[in-house]
Structure formats: structure tokens, C-alpha cells
N, C-alpha and C positions, 0 to 999 in steps of 0.2 A: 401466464409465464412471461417474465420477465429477464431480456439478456444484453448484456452491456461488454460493447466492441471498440476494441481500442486498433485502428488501423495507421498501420504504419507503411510507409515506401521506403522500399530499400535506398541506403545512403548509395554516393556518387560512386559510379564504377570507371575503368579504363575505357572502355569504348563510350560513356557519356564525354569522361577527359576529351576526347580525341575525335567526338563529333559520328560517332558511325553508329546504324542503328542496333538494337537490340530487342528484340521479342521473347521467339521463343529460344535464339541464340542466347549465350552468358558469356561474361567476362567478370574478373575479380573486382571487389571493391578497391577504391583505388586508396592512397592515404585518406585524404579527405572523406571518402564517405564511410571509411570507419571512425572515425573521427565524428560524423552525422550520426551514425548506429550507437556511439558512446555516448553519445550527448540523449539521444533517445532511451538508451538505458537507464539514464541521471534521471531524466524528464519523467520515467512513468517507474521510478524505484519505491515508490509508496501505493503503487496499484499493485492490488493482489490478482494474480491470472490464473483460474480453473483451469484453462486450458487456452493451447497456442497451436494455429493455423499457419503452415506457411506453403508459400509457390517451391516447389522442389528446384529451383535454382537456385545456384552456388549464391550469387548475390542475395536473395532472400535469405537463402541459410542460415549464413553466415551476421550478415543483419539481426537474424533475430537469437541466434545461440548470442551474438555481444548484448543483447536487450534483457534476457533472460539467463546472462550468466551466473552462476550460483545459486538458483533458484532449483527444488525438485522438481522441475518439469521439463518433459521433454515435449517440443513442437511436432504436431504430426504435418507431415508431406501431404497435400491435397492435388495430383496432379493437374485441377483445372483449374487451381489460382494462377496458374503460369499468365502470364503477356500475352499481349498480344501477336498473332502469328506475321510477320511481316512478309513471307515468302521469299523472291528469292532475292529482294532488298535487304535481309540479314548481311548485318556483319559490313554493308556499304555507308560510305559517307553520307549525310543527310546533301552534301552538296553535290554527291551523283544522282545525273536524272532529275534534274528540279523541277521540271514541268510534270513529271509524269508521277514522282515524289508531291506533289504538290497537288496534286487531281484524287489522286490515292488517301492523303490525310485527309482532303477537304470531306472528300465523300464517304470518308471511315471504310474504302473498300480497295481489300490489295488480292481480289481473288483474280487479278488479270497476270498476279507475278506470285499465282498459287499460293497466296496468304486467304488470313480470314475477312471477313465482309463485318460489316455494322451488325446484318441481323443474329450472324451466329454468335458473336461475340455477346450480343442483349443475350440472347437465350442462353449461353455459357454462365454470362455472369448470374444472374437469376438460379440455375438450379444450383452453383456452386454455395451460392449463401443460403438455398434453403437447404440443402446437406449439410451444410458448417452446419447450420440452427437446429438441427434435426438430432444433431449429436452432440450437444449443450441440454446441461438442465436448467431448473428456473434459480432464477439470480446470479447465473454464471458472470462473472468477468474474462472476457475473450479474447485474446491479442490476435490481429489477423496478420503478417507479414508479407508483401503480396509489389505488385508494380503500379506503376503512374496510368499506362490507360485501361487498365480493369480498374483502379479508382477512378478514374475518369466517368468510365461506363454505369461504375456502381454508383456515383451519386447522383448520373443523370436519370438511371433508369430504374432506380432502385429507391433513392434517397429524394426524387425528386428538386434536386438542384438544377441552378439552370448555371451552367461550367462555363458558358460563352460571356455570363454577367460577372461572374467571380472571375474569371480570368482578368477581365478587362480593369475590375477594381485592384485585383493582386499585382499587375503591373504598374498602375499609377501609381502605387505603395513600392514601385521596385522591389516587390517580391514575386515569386512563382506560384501559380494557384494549387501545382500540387509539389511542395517542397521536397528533394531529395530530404530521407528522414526523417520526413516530417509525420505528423500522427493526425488525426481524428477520430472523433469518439460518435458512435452512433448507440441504436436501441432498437430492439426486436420486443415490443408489448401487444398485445392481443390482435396477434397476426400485422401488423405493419411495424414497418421500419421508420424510426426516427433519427432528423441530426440532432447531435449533442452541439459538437463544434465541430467546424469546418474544418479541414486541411492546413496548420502550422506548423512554421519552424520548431525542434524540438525544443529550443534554449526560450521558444515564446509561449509554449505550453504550458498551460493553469490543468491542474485535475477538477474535472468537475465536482462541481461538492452530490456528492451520494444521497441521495434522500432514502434514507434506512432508519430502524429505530435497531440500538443495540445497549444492552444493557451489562451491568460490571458490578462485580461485587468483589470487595477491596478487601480482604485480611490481614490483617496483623499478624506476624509470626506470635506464636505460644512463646511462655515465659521461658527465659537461659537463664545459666549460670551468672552469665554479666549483669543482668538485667535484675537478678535477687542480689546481687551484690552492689547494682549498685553503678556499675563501671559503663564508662561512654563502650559504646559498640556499635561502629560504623559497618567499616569495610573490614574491621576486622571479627571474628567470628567465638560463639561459643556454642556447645549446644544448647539443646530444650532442656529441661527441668523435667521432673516427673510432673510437677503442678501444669509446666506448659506443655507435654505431651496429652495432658486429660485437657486444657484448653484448646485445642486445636481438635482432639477430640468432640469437645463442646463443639466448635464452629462447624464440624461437619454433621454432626446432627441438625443442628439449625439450618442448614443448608440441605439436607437428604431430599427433601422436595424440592429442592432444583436442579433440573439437564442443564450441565452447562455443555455449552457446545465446543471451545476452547478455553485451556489455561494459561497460564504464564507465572512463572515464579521466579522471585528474585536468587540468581547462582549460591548468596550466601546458603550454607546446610542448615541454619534454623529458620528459613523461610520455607527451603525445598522440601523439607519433611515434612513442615506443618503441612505444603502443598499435598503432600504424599497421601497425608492422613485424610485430607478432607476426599482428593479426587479419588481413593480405595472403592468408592464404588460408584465410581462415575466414570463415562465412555471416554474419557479422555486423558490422555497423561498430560501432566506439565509441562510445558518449555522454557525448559532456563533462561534468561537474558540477563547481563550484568544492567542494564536500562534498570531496571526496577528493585538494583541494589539500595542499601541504605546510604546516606549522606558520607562524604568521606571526612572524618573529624581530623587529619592527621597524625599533628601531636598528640593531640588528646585520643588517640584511641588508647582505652584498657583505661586511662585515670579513673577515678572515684570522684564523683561528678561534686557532689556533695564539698570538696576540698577546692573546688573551683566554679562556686556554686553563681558567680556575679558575674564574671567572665564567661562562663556557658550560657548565661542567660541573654549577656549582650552578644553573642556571638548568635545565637538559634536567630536573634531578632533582628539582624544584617546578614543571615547567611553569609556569612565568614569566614570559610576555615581553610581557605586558598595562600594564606599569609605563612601558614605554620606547616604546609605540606598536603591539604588539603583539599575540597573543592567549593568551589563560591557560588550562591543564588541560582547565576546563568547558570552552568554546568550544569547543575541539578532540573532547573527548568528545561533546557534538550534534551534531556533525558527523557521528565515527565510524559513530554508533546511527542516524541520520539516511538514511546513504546505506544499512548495508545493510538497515534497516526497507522502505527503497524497492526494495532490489535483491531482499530473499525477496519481499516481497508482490507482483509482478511475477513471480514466477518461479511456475515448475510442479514439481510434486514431480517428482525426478529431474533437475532442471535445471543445467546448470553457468554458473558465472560465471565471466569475468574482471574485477578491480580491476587499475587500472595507477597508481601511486601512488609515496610517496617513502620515504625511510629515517627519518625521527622520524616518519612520520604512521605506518611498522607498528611504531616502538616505543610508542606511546601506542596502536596497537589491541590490542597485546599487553598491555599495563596497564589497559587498563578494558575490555576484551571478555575475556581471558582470565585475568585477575589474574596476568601475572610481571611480576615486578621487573624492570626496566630493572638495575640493577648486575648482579644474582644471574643475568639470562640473560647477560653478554656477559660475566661466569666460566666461565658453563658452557662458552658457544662458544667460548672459546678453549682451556680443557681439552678438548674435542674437539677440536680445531683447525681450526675451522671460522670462518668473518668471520661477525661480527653483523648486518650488511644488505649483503650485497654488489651491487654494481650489474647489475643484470638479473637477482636475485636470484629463487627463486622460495619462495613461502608459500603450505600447504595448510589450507583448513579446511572445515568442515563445519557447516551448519546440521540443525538433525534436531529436529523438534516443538517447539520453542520454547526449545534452546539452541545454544550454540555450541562444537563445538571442534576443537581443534588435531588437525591429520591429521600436518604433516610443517614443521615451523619453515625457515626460509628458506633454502633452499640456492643457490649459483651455479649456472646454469643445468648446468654439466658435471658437478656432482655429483649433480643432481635426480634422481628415480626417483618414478615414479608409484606413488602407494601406492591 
């Protein structure tokens, strides 16, 4: 079993502003460390979380409802992620009592001012994270939301960091070894815990690349109205045909021997029905996202392609159509990178996808996810004699540690073969 923890420390609060301690005491974040909590949000808005831990304090709370807002999950309260107990130095200036404040941190022990000691707090942190683990399944992604010396503790005594060498490097860098909102990424694989990374500012945050394999299978909506006639059809929409409702038909037969484990279809209605038709007996419904609409042509949507047959041609081969009301190359490229960024980070290694989409949105995936030529593939397809996006068309690929490639370019559902 395999579980992957993304820990975070709550952003700056009023009593860190204002220099006075905090354990099991809370004060509200202050501007700034929501400000830290959003930037945290930014930072891990492409990591999918099964589930979210936090310390029942208002400051974790709150930190992590900003990290995980809009998302269907809700964080569970773990009462033993809470801080550290500082006794009855809660709520005092660090600069009350410096000697005795000073004897107390050095030795990790404030059981003289009826706080917690070094040893409970090891044995705290310890069964806390084998509960969190206990109540995770395998491949989970985890967000823990939690404070600075239960991180502290957990990477000394858990993660096997030594905090006294990181600290001393994080200061010569003039930074903090364990940043207000900052994050770290660890791993729970056959019974031990690993780092991923260390403890950083949110805005210096890289996700680590995933070693998963996941796989995608790309359809072409069934044939429309516009599409027997003839007529460009971006962003604007016509139905299926009865020819492209038996096509789409076709691609879900072709497909019946496979579970996919999530969908995704583009919001146009002749992509989301072909989607309809193929997932009808599969565990999964579609999910809309305008990401995996068709090209937007502007002017040119509804024209008869055929009466602008030079100018569409020079246009497909500059992604073009940002001049006439349209969108351009890029545009369409964030898009591409955009949905399946969302669609592996969601997924479990070994996971299959469905895309249901359109015929220039998988020649522009083929152009900047896989570098071909738009001319030099629809040579090659028709030296094979094969059509360049046939309607209910299928496209195999593969994701696998941090790239992408081509399993099996788009066949009509009659000719597809599982590879």
C-alpha cells in the first residue's frame, strides 16, 4: 500500500504577528497568513486529495477550508494533530521568561509549567500518523493541515530528518525551516515513511511528478447535422445524426471490454451524448468540462467549409482564429495541458480514462502533447488508408511518470484493437 501526504502548516496568525506563544491555545489568521493559505491553495490546485486531516484549531481550519475550497471534500478534525501543549506559557510573549522559556524549548519539556514533554509528544505524533494511515486506502493522496512543532516532531521522528541541519541551512538561505504555509510532501509504502520534499514556501512549491501509469482513450463525437453538411462546428453546436448515433454506438461496443474508472466529456451536446452512449454501461458518468470543447472558429462557425476551403486550410495550420472572434494555438494548448493535468492528478496509477471530444481538438493534442505535424499525419493516414479523425473515432495513449505517449492513433471504431 502505497499513500501520499501533502503537509501543510497553517499560515501566520495574530499572536505569531504579535510574538506570543501558541499551542494548544488559537488565535485567527492574521491577513498575511491567509494570504499564505491562498497561495497554498494556488500551489497544490492540480493535486487531487482523497482525503484531508486537520488539527481542530481555528487556524488549521480555516487554512485548510482556503486550500480545499470548492473541492467535494470535507476535512476531518483529528483531535491529536493539535500543537503543542505549552502549559501555562500559552497565550505569553516569547520574551516573558527567557531563561526559563529558553530551558523549556531547548529541552522540548514544559511539563514544569504543566505542558507536554519531548517524550509524549514522540508517542503522540507516532500513533496520530498511524491512525491518519489506518484510515487511508492504497494510492490515497492526503492533505494533512496540522502546526510547526508536530512538524517538527514528525520529521525528526518519524521521517528521520535531522531539523537542527535544515534549520541551520534554511536560515543561511534567510528562510524558515518550517514556513508559515508552507507544505511538504511525504510517503507511507511498505510500512515506512518517506520524504518526498522538505518543508517550502507555497509560491516555491514544484508537485512532485507521480510515478503512475494511466491510460486514456480519446473519442471523437459521432457524426451531426453540420458535419454531413459540411459546415465548420466549433463552439457552436448541432446534433448527432442517426449515422452518428450508430457511430458512437459502434465506439462503445469497441470499448465494452474496458472499466474505465473516470470520464470526461466535452459540454458541447454532440460530444456528451456520444459520451452517454459509450459510459451506458459503465460505472461511471461523464463530467462535463468546457477544457475539452472543440476549437473556437468564430466567424467561421456554421460557414460551408468547402466555400473557404484555402483560408481554413491556412488557418487549421497557424491555429488562427483569435483575429476573427475566435481562439489561437495557445488557448487551445491550456486547455489540452489543463484537462489532462486534472484528469492524471485525479487518477490512481493503473487508472483508465475516457476523453470524448472533437476532431481539431485531437489534432492540436497531437501537435503539442505529442509533437506531429498536422499535414505529415493525414499523409501518413491516408498512405495507410486509414481517415484522419473519423467520427466515433478511437485514440489510445498513455500516461507513465511524467510523460505522454501514443499507444494506437485513431481508428474508426471497426478497425480498433485493444493494444
Amino acid at each position: 500500500m502505497k499513500i501520499t501526504f501533502y503537509y501543510v502548516c497553517h499560515g501566520e496568525t495574530l499572536f505569531d504577528r504579535k510574538g506570543r506563544i501558541s499551542g494548544v491555545s488559537d488565535s485567527p489568521l492574521s491577513r498575511l497568513g491567509a494570504i499564505q493559505a491562498d497561495q497554498a491553495r494556488e500551489a497544490l490546485k492540480d493535486v487531487w486529495f482523497d482525503k484531508a486531516f486537520v488539527s481542530p484549531s481555528e487556524r488549521t481550519v480555516t487554512t485548510a477550508e482556503i486550500i480545499i475550497g470548492g473541492r467535494n471534500l470535507k476535512p476531518e478534525a483529528v483531535e491529536d494533530l493539535h500543537e503543542f501543549d505549552f502549559g501555562r506559557y500559552e497565550g505569553t510573549r516569547f520574551t516573558s521568561h527567557p531563561d526559563e522559556l529558553r530551558r523549556c524549548f531547548e529541552a522540548q519539556d514544559f511539563s514544569s509549567v504543566d505542558g507536554e514533554t519531548k517524550a509524549k509528544m514522540e508517542i503522540r505524533v507516532r500513533n496520530t500518523m498511524r491512525t491518519i494511515t489506518n484510515m487511508c486506502d492504497d494510492d490515497d493522496r492526503v492533505l494533512i493541515v496540522s502546526h510547526a512543532m508536530f512538524e517538527s516532531f514528525l520529521m525528526e521522528k518519524v521521517l528521520n530528518v535531522d531539523v537542527d541541519v535544515l534549520t541551520k541551512i534554511r536560515e543561511k538561505e534567510g528562510n524558515s525551516a518550517i514556513p508559515s504555509g508552507g507544505i511538504m510532501v511525504f510517503t507511507f509504502e511498505d510500512g515506512r515513511y518517506e520524504v518526498v520534499s522538505l518543508p517550502v514556501e507555497a509560491q516555491n512549491f514544484r508537485k512532485p511528478v507521480e510515478k503512475k501509469t494511466v491510460r486514456f482513450y480519446y473519442v471523437r463525437h459521432g457524426e451531426t447535422l453540420f458535419n454531413m453538411w459540411n459546415r465548420m462546428q466549433g463552439w457552436c453546436d448541432s446534433p448527432l445524426t442517426k449515422n452518428g448515433v450508430g457511430q458512437a454506438e459502434a465506439a462503445a461496443d469497441a470499448l465494452k471490454h474496458v472499466r474505465f474508472d473516470k470520464a470526461y466529456t466535452s459540454t458541447s451536446q454532440r460530444a456528451a451524448r456520444t459520451a452517454a452512449i459509450i459510459c451506458r454501461y459503465q460505472p461511471v458518468d461523464p463530467t462535463p468540462t468546457r477544457l475539452l470543447k472543440e476549437v473556437n472558429f468564430g466567424d467561421f462557425e456554421g460557414v460551408v467549409s468547402d466555400s473557404w476551403q484555402e483560408e481554413i486550410r491556412e488557418r487549421h495550420m497557424e491555429e488562427r482564429w483569435d483575429d476573427v472572434g475566435g481562439e489561437n494555438g495557445e488557448d487551445v494548448k491550456q486547455r489540452i495541458f489543463s484537462i489532462l493535468d486534472r484528469a492524471v492528478s485525479q487518477a490512481k496509477d493503473g487508472d483508465t480514462i475516457l476523453l470524448v471530444s472533437h476532431g481539431t481538438y485531437y489534432l492540436n493534442m497531437l501537435r503539442y502533447v505529442f509533437n506531429i505535424d498536422r499535414e505529415e499525419y493525414f499523409v501518413s493516414r491516408r498512405k495507410a488508408g486509414k481517415q484522419g479523425m473519423p467520427n466515433g473515432g478511437i485514440f489510445t495513449f498513455e500516461y507513465k511518470d511524467g510523460f505522454y505517449h501514443v499507444l494506437q492513433l485513431m481508428e474508426a471504431p471497426e478497425d480498433f484493437k485493444e493494444v
